[in-house]
Each structure stands twice: as structure tokens, then as C-alpha cells.
C-alpha positions in Angstrom: 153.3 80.6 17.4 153.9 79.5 21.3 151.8 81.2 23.5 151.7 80.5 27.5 149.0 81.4 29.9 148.4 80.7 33.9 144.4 79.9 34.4 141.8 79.5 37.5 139.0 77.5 36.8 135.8 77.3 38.6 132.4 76.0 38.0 130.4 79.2 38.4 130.5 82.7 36.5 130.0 84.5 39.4 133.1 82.4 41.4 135.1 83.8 38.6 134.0 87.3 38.8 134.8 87.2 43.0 138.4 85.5 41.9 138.8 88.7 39.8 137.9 91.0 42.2 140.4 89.6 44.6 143.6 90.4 41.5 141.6 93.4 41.4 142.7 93.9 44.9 146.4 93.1 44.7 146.0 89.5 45.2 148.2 87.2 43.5 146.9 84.9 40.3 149.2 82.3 41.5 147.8 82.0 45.1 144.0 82.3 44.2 144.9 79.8 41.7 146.1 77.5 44.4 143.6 78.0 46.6 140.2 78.1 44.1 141.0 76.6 41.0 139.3 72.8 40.1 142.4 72.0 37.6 144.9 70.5 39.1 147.6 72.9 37.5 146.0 75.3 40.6 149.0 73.5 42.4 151.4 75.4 40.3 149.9 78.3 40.3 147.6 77.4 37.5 150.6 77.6 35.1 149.8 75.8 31.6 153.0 76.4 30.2 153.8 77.2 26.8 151.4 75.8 23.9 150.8 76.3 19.9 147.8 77.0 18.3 145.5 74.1 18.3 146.1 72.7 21.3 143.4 74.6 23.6 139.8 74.5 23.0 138.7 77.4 20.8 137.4 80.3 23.3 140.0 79.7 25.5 142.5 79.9 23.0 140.6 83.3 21.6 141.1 84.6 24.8 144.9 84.3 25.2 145.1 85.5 21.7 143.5 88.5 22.9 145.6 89.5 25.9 148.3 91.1 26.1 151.2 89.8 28.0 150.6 90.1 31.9 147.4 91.0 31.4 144.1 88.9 33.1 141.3 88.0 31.3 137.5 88.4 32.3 135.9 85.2 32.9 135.8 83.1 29.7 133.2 79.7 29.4 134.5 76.8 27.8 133.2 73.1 28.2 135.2 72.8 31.5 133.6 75.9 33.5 134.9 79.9 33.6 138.6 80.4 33.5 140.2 83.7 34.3 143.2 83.3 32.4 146.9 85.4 32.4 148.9 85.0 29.8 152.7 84.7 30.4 154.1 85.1 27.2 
């Protein structure tokens, strides 16, 4: 099963929760990405692309299991900081 997801990802849980209150707002995911997320796939608008199963570390990979298409996540802690994530498809 391919799954794809955009992400920000930020050190902080509160950063995150600001982020989110900007889509909130009518913001774009792509533009907050670019101008706040630490990956360097904020450049693309934090796309990630299309992956299987596997290849994401586990509660990041929980998460986009749990959302539905078009829909953004709450922050989610991994190893790497708190990632809003939206998953594409």
C-alpha cells in the first residue's frame, strides 16, 4: 500500500501547534512548510512523496495511516521533532 504525505517539522511542540493555527486560518501547508519547516523537503512544500509501509518511522507512519486524504494532522513526536503532517494520497 503507497501512501504519500506533505510534512513541517519543527523542534518544539508548541511551534507546531502555532503552525496549525496558521492552516487553521487559511494558510497554506505548502508555504508554512517553506517558510518553518527544519527538513529540507520545506523547499517543496514539505512534499515526501509517495512511500510503502516500512519506510517511515513508526508514529509517523501511524499518523498518516490515520488521516484521511487532505486532512492535517495534530502535532506528532518522532525522533526528529513534531511534524504536522497532510497526507496527499
Amino acid at each position: 500500500m503507497k501512501m504519500g504525505a506533505k510534512h513541517i517539522l519543527v523542534d518544539q511542540e508548541y511551534e507546531a501547534t502555532d503552525i496549525l493555527k496558521k492552516i487553521e486560518e487559511g494558510k497554506t501547508f505548502e508555504e508554512l512548510a517553506s517558510d518553518f519547516s527544519k527538513c529540507p523537503s520545506g523547499k517543496s512544500g514539505g512534499d515526501l512523496g509517495t512511500f510503502g509501509k516500512g519506510a517511515m518511522v513508526k508514529p509517523f507512519e501511524e499518523a498518516v495511516l490515520a488521516l484521511e486524504v487532505g486532512q492535517t494532522s495534530a502535532p506528532v513526536k518522532t525522533q526528529f521533532g513534531y511534524h504536522l503532517i497532510l497526507r496527499t494520497n
